[in-house]
VOFIZA-568994 format. One record per residue: residue number from 1; x, y, z of N, C-alpha, C in turn. Coordinates in nm, 2 decimals. Layout:
# VOFIZA-568994
pt seq:NUM, n.X:X, n.Y:Y, n.Z:Z, ca.X:X, ca.Y:Y, ca.Z:Z, c.X:X, c.Y:Y, c.Z:Z
...
END
This chain:
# VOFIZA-568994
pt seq:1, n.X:2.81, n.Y:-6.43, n.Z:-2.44, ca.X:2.73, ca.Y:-6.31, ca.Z:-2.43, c.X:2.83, c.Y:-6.19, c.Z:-2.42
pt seq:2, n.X:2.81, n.Y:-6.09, n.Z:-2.51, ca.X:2.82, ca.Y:-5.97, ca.Z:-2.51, c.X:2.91, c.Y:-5.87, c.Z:-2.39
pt seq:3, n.X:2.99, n.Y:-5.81, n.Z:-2.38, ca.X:3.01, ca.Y:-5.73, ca.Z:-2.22, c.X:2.93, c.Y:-5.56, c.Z:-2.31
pt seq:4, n.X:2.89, n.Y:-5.57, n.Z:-2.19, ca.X:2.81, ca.Y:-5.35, ca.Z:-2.20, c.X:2.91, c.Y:-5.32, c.Z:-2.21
pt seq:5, n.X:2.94, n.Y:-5.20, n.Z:-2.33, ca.X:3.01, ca.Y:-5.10, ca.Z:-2.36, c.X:2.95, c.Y:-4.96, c.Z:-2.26
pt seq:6, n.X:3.07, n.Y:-4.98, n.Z:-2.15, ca.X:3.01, ca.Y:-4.84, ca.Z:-2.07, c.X:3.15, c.Y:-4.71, c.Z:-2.09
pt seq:7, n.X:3.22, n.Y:-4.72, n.Z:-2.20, ca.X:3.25, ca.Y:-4.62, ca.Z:-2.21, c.X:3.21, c.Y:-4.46, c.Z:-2.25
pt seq:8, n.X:3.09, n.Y:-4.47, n.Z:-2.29, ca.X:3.04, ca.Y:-4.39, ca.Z:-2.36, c.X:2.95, c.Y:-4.29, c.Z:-2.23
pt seq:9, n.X:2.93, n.Y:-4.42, n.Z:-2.14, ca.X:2.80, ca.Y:-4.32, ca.Z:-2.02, c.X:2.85, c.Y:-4.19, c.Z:-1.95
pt seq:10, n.X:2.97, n.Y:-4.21, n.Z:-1.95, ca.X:3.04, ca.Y:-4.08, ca.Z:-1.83, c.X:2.99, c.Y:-3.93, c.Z:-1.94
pt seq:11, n.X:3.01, n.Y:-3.93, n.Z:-2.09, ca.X:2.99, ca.Y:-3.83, ca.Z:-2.16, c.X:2.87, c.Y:-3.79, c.Z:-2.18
pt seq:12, n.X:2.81, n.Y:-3.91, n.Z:-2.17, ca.X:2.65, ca.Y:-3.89, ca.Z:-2.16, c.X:2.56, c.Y:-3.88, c.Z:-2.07
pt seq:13, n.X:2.62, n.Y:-3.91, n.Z:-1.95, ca.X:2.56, ca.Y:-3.85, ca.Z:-1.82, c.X:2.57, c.Y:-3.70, c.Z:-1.84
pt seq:14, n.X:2.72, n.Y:-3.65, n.Z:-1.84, ca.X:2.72, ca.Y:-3.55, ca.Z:-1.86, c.X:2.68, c.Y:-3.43, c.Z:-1.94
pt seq:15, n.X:2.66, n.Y:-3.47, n.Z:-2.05, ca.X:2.60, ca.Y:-3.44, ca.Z:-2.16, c.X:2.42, c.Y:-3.34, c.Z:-2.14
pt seq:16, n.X:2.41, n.Y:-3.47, n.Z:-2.06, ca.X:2.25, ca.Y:-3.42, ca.Z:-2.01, c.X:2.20, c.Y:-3.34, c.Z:-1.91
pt seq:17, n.X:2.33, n.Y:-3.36, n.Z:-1.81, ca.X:2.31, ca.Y:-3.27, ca.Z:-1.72, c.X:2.35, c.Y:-3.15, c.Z:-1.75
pt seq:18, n.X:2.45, n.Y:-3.11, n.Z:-1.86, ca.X:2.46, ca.Y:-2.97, ca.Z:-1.88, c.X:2.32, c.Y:-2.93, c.Z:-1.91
pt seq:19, n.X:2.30, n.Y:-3.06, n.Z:-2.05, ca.X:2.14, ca.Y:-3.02, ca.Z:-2.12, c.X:2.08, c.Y:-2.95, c.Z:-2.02
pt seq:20, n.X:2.02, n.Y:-3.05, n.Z:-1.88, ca.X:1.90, ca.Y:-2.99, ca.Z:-1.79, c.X:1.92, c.Y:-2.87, c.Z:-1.77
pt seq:21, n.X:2.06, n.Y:-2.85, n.Z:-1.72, ca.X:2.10, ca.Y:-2.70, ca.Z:-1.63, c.X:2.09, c.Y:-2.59, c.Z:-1.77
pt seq:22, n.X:2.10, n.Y:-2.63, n.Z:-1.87, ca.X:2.08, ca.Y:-2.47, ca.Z:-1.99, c.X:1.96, c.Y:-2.44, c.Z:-1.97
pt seq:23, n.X:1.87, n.Y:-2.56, n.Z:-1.97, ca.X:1.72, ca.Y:-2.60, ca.Z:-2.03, c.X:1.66, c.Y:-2.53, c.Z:-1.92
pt seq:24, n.X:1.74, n.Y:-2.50, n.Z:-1.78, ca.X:1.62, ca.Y:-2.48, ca.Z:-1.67, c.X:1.71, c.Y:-2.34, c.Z:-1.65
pt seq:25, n.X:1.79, n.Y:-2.29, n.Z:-1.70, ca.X:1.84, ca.Y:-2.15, ca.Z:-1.74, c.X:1.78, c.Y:-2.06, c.Z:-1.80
pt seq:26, n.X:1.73, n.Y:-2.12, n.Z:-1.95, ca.X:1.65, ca.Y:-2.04, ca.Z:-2.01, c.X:1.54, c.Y:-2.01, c.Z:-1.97
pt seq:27, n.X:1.46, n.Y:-2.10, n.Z:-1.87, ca.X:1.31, ca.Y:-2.16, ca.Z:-1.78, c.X:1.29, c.Y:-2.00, c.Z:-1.76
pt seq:28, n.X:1.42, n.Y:-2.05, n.Z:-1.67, ca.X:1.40, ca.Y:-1.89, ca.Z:-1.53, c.X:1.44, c.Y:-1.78, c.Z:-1.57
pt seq:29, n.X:1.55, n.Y:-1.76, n.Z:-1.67, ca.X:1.52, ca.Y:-1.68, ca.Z:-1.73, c.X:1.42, c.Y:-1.60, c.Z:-1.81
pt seq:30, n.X:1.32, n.Y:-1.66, n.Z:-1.82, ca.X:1.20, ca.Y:-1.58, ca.Z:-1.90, c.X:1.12, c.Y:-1.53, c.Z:-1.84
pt seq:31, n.X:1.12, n.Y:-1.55, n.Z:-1.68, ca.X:1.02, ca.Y:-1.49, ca.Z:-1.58, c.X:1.04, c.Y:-1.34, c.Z:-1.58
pt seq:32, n.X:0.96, n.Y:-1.26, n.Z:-1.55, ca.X:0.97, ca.Y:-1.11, ca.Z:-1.49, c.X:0.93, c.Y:-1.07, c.Z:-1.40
pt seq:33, n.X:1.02, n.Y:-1.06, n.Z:-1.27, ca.X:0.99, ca.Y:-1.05, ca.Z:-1.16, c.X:0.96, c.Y:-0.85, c.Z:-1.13
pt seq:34, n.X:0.91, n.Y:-0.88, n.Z:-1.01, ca.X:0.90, ca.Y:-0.73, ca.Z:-1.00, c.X:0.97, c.Y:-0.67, c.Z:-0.92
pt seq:35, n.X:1.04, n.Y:-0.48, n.Z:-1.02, ca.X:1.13, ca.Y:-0.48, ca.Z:-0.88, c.X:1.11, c.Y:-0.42, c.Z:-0.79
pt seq:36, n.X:0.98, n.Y:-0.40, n.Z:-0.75, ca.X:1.01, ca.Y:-0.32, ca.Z:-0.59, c.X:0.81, c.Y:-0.40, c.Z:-0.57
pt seq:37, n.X:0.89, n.Y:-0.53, n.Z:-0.48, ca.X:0.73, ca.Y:-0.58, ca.Z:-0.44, c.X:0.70, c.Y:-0.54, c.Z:-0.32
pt seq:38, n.X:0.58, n.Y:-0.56, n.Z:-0.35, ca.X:0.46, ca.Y:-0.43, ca.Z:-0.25, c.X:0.38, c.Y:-0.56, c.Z:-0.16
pt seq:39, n.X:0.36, n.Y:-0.52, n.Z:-0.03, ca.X:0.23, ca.Y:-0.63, ca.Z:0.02, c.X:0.11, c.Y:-0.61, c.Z:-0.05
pt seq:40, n.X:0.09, n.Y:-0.70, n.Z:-0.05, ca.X:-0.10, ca.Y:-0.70, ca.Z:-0.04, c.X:-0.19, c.Y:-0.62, c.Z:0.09
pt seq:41, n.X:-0.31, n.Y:-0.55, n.Z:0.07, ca.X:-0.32, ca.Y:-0.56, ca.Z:0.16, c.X:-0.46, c.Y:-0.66, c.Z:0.14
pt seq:42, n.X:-0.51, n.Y:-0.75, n.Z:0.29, ca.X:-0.56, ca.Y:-0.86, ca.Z:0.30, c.X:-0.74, c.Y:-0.83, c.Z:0.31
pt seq:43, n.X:-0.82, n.Y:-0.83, n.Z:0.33, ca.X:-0.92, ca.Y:-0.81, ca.Z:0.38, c.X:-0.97, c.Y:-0.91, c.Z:0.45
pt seq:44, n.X:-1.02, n.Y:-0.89, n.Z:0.59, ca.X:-1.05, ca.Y:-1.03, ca.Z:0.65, c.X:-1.22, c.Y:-0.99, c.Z:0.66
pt seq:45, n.X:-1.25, n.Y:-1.12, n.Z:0.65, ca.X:-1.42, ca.Y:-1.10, ca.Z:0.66, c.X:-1.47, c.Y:-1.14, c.Z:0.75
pt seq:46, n.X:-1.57, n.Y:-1.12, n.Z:0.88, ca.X:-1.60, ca.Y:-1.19, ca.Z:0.92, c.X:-1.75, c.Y:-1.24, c.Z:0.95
pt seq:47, n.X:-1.74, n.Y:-1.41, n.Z:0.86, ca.X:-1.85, ca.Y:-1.43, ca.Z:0.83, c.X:-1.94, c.Y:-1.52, c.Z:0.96
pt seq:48, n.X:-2.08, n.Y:-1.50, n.Z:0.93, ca.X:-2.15, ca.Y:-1.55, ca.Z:1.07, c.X:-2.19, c.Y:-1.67, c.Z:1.06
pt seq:49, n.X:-2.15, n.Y:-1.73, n.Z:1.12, ca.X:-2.22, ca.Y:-1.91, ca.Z:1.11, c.X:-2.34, c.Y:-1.94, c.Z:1.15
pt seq:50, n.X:-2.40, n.Y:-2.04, n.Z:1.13, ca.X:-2.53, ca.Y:-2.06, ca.Z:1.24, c.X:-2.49, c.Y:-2.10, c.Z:1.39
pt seq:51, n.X:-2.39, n.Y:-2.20, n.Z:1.39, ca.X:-2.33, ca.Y:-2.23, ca.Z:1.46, c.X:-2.26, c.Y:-2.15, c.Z:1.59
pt seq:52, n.X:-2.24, n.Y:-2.06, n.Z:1.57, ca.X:-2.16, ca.Y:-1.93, ca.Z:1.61, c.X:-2.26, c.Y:-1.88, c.Z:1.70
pt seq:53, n.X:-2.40, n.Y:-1.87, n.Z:1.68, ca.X:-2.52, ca.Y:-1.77, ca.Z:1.74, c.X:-2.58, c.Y:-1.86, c.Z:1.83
pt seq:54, n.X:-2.58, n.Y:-1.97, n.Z:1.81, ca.X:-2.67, ca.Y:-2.08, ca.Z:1.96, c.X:-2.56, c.Y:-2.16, c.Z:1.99
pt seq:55, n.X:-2.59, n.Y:-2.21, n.Z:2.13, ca.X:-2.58, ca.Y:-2.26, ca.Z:2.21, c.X:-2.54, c.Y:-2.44, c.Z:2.19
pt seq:56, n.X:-2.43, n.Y:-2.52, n.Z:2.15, ca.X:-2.45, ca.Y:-2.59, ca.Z:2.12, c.X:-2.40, c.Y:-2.72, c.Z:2.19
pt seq:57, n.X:-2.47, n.Y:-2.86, n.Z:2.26, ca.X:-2.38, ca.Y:-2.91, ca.Z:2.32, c.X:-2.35, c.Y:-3.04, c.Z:2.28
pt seq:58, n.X:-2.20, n.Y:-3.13, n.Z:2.26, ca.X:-2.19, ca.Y:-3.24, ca.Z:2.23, c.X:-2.15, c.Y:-3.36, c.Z:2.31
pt seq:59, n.X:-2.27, n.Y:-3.43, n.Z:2.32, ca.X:-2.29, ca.Y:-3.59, ca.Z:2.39, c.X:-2.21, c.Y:-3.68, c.Z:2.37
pt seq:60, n.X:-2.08, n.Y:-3.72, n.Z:2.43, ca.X:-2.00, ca.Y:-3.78, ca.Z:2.42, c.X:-2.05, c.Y:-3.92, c.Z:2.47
pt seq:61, n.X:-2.03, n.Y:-4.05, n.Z:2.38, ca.X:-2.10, ca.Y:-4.18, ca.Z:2.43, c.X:-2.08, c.Y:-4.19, c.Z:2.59
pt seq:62, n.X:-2.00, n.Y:-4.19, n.Z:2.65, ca.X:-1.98, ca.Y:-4.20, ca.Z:2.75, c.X:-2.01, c.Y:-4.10, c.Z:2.87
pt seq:63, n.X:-2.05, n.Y:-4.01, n.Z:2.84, ca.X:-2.14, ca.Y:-3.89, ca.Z:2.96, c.X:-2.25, c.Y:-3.93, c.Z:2.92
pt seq:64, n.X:-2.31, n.Y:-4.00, n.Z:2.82, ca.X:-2.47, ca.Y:-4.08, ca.Z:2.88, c.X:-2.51, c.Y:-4.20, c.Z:3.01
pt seq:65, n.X:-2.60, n.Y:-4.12, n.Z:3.00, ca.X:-2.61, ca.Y:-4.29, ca.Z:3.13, c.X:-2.61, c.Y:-4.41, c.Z:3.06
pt seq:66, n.X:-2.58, n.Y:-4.50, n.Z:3.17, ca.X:-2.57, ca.Y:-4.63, ca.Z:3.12, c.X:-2.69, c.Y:-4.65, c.Z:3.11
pt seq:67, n.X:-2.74, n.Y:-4.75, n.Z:2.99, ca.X:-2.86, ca.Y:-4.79, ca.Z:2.97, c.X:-2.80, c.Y:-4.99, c.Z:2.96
pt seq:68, n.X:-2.91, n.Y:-5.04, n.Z:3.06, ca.X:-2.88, ca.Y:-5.16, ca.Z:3.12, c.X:-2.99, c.Y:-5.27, c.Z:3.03
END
């Protein structure tokens, strides 16, 4: 049986990893950021539930009476 020829991997790892790092150079490079960023301003709404206006209560199994 054959032995792997691993002389060639160290060039080709590296190879690719330049690749990635150009490839994700040019990426970010194409963005256009802004230069003087401004907040937003937010608007908060506040909406009314039904839930919100009555009175509501919840019966936990165990604050019922025992039923025998």
């Amino acid at each position: 049986m054959p032995q792997l020829d691993t002389s060639t991997w160290f060039i080709t790892i590296l190879s690719m990893i330049l690749t990635l790092f150009l490839i994700f150079q040019l990426k970010i490079s194409n963005f256009i950021y802004p230069l003087n960023p401004e907040s937003k301003t937010i608007n908060k709404h506040k909406y009314t539930n039904p839930w919100e206006t009555k009175w509501t209560k919840i019966y936990l199994p165990l604050s019922l009476p025992q039923q025998l």
